[in-house]
N, C-alpha and C positions, 0 to 999 in steps of 0.2 A: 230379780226376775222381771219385775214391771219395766225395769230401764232397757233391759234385752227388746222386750215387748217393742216396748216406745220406740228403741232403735230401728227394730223389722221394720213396724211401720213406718217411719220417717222415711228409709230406703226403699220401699217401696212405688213411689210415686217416680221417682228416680229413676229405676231400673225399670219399669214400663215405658216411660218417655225412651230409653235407649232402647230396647227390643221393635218399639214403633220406628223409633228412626234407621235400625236395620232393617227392619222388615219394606220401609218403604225404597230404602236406598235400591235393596233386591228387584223390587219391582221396577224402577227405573232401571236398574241393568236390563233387565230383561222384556224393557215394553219395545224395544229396537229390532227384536231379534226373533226372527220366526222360527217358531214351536213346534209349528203344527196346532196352532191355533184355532185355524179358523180363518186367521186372515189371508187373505188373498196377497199373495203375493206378487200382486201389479199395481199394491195402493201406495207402495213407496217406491224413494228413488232408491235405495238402499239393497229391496231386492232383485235387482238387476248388477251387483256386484256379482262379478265376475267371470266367465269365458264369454265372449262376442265375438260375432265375426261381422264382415262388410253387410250381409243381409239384414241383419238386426239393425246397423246405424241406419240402413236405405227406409228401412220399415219404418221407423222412430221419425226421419226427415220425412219421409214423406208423409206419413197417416195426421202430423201435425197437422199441417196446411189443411188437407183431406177433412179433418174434421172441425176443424176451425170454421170453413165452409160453409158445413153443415150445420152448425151452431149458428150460424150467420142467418142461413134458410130456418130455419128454426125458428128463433127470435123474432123473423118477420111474422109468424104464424098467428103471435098473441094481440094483433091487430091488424090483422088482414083477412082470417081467417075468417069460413060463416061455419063450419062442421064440428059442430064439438067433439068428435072422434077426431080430427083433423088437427085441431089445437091441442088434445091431451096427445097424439101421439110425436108431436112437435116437441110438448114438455120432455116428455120421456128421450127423445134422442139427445136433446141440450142435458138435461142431468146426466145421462149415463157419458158422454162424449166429451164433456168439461172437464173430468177428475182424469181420463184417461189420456186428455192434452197434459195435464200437469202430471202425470205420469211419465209418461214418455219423454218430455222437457226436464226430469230429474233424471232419466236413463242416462241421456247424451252428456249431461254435466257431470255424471258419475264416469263416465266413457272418456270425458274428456274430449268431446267431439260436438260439432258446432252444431246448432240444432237447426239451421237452415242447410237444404239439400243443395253441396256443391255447384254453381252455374245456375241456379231457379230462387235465387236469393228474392229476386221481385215478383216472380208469377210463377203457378202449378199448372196451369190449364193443361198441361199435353199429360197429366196423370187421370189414369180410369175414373171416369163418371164425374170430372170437374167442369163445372158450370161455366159457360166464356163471360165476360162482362154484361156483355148484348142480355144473355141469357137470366142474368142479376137482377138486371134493371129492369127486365121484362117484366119477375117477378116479384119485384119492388112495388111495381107501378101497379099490380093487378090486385083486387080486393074482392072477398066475396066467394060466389062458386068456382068466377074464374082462377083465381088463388089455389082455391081447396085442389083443382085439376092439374093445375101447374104445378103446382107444389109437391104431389103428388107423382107427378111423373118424372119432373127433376131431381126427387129424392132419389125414388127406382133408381134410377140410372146412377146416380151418387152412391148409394148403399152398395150394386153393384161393384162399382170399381172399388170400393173399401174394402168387398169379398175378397175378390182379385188378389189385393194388395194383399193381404192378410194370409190366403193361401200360396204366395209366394213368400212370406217369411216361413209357415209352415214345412214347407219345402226346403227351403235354405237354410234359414233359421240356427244357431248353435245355444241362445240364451234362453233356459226354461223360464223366467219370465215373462220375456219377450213374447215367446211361441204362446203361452197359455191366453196374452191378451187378444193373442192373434186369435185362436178361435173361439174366445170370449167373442170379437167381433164377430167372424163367422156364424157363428147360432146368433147373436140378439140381430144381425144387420139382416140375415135370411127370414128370421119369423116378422121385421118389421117390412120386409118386401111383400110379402105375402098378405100383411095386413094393409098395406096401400093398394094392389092388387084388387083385392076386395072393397077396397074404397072407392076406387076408380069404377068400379062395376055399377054401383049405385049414384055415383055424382052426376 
């Protein structure tokens, strides 16, 4: 009876190491694969598997550049700026607008499609609300309240044309992920117009 005993025990330690190492295995199948989670489905490349049309790749080329841009404007903000509303809402577009370039650059590689937009390999300037060179440097060069004003109204006009673009995939669009990042943009790029809007009022 005690060697029975002794045996259970023995195998016990055993057979818990293996229930763990299934149980984790499960988990790994399943941390790829949306559930219905929670998670958003525009935080991988992965959910963008499968139907596209031309819209979706035009969306994905172009909103790179687009926001790449804006992350550019941004960036200048955390030493140029005087507004501390000015410089947190700078934060906030570079965080939200960085995960969603490396989104969209896992679309295209999943698509199989070049992530620079056909013939605009070197420049975007003729897409909505992109800044010309002139317009860069301008903003490069300026510090302070005149920053906070520039900055402010070169975004407007930026965040605009991201709308634009956004509610043209809306429209077009055939890939449910694609379209949801689209009006992800739509509401965060609109309530952040509105809050420059009111900045511009008081600068």
């Amino acid at each position: 009876m005690f060697r029975n005993i002794s045996l259970r025990a023995a195998l016990m330690p055993a057979a818990a190491a293996v229930t763990a190492l299934v149980l984790t295995g499960c988990g790994a199948d399943h941390a790829g694969m949306d559930h219905g989670s929670g998670t958003a489905p525009t935080t991988t490349a992965s959910s963008a598997i499968g139907a596209f049309n031309d819209a979706d790749v035009s969306f994905a080329q172009g909103m790179i550049p687009h926001h790449q841009q804006a992350v550019r404007m941004a960036q200048l903000a955390a030493t140029r700026a005087a507004d501390p509303e000015v410089k947190a809402l700078a934060r906030q577009i570079s965080a939200a607008q960085d995960p969603e370039i490396a989104t969209m650059t896992g679309w295209l590689r999943t698509w199989q499609r070049p992530t620079a937009m056909p013939g605009h390999e070197t420049g975007h300037q003729g897409m909505p609300g992109m800044m010309s060179d002139a317009q860069l440097a301008a903003l490069e060069a300026a510090s302070g309240r005149d920053f906070d004003r520039m900055f402010s109204e070169l975004m407007i006009a930026h965040h605009e044309g991201a709308v634009t673009m956004a509610q043209q995939e809306l429209a077009n669009g055939a890939n449910p992920a694609a379209k949801e990042l689209a009006q992800q943009i739509v509401t965060a790029q609109q309530a952040e117009i509105a809050t420059m809007k009111a900045l511009l009022a008081r600068l």
